[in-house]
N, C-alpha and C positions, 0 to 999 in steps of 0.2 A: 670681552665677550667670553661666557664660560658655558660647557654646556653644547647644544646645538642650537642652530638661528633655522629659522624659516625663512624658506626663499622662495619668490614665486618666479613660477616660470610658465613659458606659452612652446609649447612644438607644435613642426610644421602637423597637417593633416594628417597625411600619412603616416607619423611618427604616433599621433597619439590614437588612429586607429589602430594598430602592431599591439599597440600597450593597452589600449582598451579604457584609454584617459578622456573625460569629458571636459572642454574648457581647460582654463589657469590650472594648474598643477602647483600646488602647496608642497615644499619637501623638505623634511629637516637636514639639515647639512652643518657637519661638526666642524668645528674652524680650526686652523692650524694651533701649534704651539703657542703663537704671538698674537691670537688671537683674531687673526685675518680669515677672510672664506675664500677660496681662489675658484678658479673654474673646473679645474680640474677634481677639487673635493667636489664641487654640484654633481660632476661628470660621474664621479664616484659611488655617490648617493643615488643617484638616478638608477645608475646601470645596475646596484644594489637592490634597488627595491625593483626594477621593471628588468629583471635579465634579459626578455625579450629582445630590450633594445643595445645591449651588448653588441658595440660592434658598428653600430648605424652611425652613431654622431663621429665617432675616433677610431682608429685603427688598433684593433687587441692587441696586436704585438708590439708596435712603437709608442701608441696610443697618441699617435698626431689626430689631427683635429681630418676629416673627412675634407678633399678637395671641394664639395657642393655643400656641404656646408657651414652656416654663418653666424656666429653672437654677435649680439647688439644688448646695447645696454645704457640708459641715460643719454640717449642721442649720439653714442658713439659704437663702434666696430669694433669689439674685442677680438676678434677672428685671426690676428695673425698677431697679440700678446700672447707671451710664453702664458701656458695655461694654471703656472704657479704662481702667477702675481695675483695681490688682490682685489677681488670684485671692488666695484665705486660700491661706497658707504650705503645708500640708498636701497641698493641689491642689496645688502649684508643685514640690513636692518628690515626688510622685506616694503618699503616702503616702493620702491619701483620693480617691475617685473624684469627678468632675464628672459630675451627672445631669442627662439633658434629658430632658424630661416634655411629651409630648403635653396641655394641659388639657383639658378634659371641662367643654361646657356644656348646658346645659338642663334640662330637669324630671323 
């Protein structure tokens, strides 16, 4: 992969009213050295183009992933993978979307 990929992605409500995003979100996002896109480039690319949302999904300083928030991706929970491994191929090729999910606690 050389270049940047396009990756789709879905934020919760709230996230893409902050950013002022309608629907699926198209973003380019440059893949590492070996040619991988990991989440943490998405995350990068994101908070790059929408500064708004700096800060919402991950923590500015450690830049851990937010305790109520959740990826999913190809029917699986990417949420507690280190945020440098790389996206499933499908993501990376933009053939399926990356979901971010608000979680939902209490009684």
């Amino acid at each position: 992969m050389s270049g940047s990929a396009e990756i789709r992605l879905t934020l919760p409500h709230h996230l893409r009213s902050l950013a002022r995003i309608d629907g699926e979100l198209r973003l380019e996002v440059a893949p590492a050295a070996d040619g991988t896109l990991s989440l943490a480039a998405v995350l990068d690319a994101l908070e790059a183009r929408f500064p708004v949302l700096r800060g919402t999904l991950r923590d500015q300083a450690s830049g851990r992933r937010r305790a109520f928030v959740r990826f999913f991706a190809c029917q699986e929970d990417l949420s507690h993978q280190p945020a440098t491994d790389p996206l499933p191929q499908p993501v990376a090729e933009g053939r399926e979307v990356l979901i971010v999910l608000g979680a939902m606690a209490g009684g």
